[in-house]
N, C-alpha and C positions, 0 to 999 in steps of 0.2 A: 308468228309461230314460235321464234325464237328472240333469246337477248336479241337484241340488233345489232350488237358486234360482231359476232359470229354463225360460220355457215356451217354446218353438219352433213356430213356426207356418209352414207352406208354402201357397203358393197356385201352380199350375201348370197351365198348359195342355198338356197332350204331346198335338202333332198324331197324331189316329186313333188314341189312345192308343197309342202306339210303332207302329205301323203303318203301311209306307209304303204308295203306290199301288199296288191291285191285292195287295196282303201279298207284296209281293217282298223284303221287306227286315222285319224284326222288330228294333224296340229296348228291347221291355218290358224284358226284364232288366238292360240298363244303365240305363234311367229308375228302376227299383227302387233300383239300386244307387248311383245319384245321392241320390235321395231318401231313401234309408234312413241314409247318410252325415252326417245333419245330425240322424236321432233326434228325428224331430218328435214333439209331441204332438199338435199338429190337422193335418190336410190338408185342403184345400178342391184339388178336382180338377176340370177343363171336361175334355169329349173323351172320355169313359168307352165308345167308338163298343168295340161288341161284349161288352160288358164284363157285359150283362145276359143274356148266353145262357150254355146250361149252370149254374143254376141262381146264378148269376152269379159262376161261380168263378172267373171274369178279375180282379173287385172283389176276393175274397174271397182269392186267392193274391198281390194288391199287398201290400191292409193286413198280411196275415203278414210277407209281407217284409218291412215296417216295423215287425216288430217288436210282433206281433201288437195293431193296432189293429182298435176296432168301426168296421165300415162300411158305409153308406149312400149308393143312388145314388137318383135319378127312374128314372121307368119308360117306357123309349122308346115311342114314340106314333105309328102310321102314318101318314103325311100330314105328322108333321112331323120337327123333326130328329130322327137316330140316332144322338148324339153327345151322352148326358147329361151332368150333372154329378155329382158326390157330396161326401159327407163324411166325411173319418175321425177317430177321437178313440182317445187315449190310456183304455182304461176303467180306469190305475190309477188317473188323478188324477181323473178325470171320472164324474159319475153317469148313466146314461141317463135322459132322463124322455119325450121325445114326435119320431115324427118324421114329417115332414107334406111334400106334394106341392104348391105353390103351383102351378096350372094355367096354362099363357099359351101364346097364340097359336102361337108358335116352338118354343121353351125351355121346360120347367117349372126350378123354383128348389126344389134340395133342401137343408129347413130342418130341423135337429135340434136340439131342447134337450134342455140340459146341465145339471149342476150341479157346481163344482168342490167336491172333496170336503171337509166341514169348513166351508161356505159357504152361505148364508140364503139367495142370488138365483140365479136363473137366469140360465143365459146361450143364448143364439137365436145357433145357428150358422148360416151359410148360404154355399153354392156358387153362385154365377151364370155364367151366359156368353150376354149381351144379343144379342139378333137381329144379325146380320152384315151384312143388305141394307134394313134398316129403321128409321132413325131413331126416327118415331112409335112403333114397336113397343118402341125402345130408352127410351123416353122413360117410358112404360107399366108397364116390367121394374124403370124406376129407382124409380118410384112407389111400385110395388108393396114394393122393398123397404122402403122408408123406414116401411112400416106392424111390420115387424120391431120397432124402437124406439118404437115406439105404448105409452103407457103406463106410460112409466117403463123399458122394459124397456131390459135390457142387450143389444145385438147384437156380432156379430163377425161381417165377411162378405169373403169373397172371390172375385174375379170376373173374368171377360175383358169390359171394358166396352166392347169393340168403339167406341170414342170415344175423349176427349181430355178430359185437364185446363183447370177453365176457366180457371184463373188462369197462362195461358200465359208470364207475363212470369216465373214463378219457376221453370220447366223448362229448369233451365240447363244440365243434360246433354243438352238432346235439340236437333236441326239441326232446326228447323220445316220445316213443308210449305209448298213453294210449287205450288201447287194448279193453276196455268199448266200446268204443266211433267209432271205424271201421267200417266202411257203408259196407266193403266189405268181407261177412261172409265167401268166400272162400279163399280170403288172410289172414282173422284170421286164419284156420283150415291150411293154408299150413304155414305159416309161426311162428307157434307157438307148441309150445311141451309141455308135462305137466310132474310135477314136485312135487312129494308132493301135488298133488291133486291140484293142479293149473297150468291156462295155462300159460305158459312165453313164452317170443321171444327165438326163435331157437339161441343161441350161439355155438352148439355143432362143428359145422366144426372149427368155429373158437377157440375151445379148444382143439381139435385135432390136429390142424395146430400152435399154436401158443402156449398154456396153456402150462404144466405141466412142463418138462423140458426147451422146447422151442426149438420144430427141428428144427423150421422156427420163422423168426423173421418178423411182422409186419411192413411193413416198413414205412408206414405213422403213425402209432401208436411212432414209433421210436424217427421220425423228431417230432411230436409231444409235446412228452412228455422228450425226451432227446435232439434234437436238438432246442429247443423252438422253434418250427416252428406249432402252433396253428393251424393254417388254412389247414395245412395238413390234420386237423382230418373232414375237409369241410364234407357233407353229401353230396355221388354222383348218390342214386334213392329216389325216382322216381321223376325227375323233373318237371312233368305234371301232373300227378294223384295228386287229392287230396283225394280221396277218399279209402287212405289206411295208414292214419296216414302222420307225415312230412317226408319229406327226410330223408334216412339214409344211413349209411358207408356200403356200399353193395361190391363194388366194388373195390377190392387190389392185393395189390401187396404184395410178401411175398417171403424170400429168406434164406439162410441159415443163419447162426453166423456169418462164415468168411468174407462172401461181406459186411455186415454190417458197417464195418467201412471204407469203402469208399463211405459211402452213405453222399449226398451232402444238398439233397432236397426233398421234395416229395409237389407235385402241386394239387389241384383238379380244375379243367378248369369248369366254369357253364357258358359263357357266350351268348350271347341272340346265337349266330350261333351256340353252340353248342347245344342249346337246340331248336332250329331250326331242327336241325339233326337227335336228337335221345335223349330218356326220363333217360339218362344216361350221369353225365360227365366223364370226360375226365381226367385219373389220368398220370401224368409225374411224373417222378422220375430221378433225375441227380445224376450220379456216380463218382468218383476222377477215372478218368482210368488209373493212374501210380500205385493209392493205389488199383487198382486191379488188375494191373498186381503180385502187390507184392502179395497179397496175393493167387492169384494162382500159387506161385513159379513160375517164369519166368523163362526158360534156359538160364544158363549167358554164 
């Protein structure tokens, strides 16, 4: 599907999955057509909203489109959201082995493992999209993923972490929030936590996932600030609102230490079709796939 050096990975949220309010408006086929343009090998997808009815031939006619990937969504849940996640995978380069529903209050988190073919470890793929009105809840979601790399294990995940990077001073693309100033009192109250008797932007998922030791490694934060690839650190929500502060780094991708250094690139896509689409862009990330064969010990 691709050079054979390299692995391509997208993460994307498409609001209502192409779907505008009310279904007056259909953009699946150009979100296909965006997406199938870059020949990924994995997709991690939020918003999969319809995607599981009709035997969930919505999932099932994207990943063709792409060229025909295996794929995997969560199973929407009354009471809570209708708006899964999934995951797709290339099954030339990939082996199936397990795919599992992590349960949570909101969101469940759909997790597949993989084997890349010719490769001794597994790898733990996973889709997130963190509670929207709930910090604690997001804080929970971050947790939960962090058990993914329990044990040595290899992960690779991507997510709408409804939050902020915490290490704000290196988010040189994005115009911070001035939090005075937000027209919309209920994205203050969900997107903010207090701290010493003030509110601040929620970073806590991403101190969880990223901070302390670093279970997981940022991977546009990476290209950023180690690979000087700037425009990695682009802002990918909200593209359309303005009335919730500028754009910002909502939307990543995060994997463990060892993939890291076959990491290539990391893209943020805003172009007018994508934001045509959905009030979300479009993050790529390109991988060395010989430097990840090596590091999943390949069987020689």
């Amino acid at each position: 599907m691709n050079d054979h050096d390299e692995l391509i990975i997208l993460c994307w949220n498409i609001e209502r999955n192409g779907r505008s309010h009310r279904n007056s408006e259909d953009h699946r086929r150009l979100a296909r057509r965006i997406t199938a343009s870059y020949r990924p090998h994995i997709v991690f997808r939020q918003e999969l909203a319809m995607a599981w009815e009709n035997g969930k031939r919505d999932l099932y006619e994207e990943a063709q489109a792409l060229g025909g990937l295996s794929a995997f969504m969560s199973a929407p849940k009354d009471g809570r959201s209708r708006k899964p996640v999934g995951v797709m995978f290339d099954p030339q380069l990939f082996e199936m082995e397990s795919h599992t529903e992590h349960d949570l209050p909101w969101k469940q988190i759909c997790h597949v493992q993989v084997r890349l073919k010719g490769s001794a470890k597994p790898v733990q793929l996973a889709s997130a999209h963190l509670c929207h009105f709930s910090p604690e809840l997001r804080a929970v979601e971050a947790g939960r993923l962090t058990d993914l790399a329990d044990h040595g294990r290899t992960a690779l995940i991507g997510m709408d972490a409804n939050s902020y990077p915490h290490r704000g001073t290196d988010e040189i693309m994005t115009e911070p929030i001035d939090w005075e100033k937000i027209e919309d009192p209920v994205h203050y109250q969900q997107r903010t936590i207090e701290r010493n008797g003030v509110r601040v932007p929620d970073t806590r998922p991403s101190e969880i996932l990223t901070g302390g030791k670093g279970i997981y490694t940022d991977l546009a934060h990476h290209a950023g600030t180690v690979l000087n690839q700037p425009y990695a650190l682009k802002p990918t929500a909200s593209l359309r609102r303005t009335d919730q502060g500028p754009p910002q780094r909502i939307d990543i991708l995060v994997a463990t230490p060892d993939l890291v250094p076959a990491l290539r690139s990391v893209e943020v896509v805003d172009t007018e079709e994508v934001r045509r689409v959905t009030d979300h862009g479009l993050v790529v990330a390109r991988f060395s796939l010989p430097k990840l064969r090596r590091s999943l010990s390949p069987i020689l």
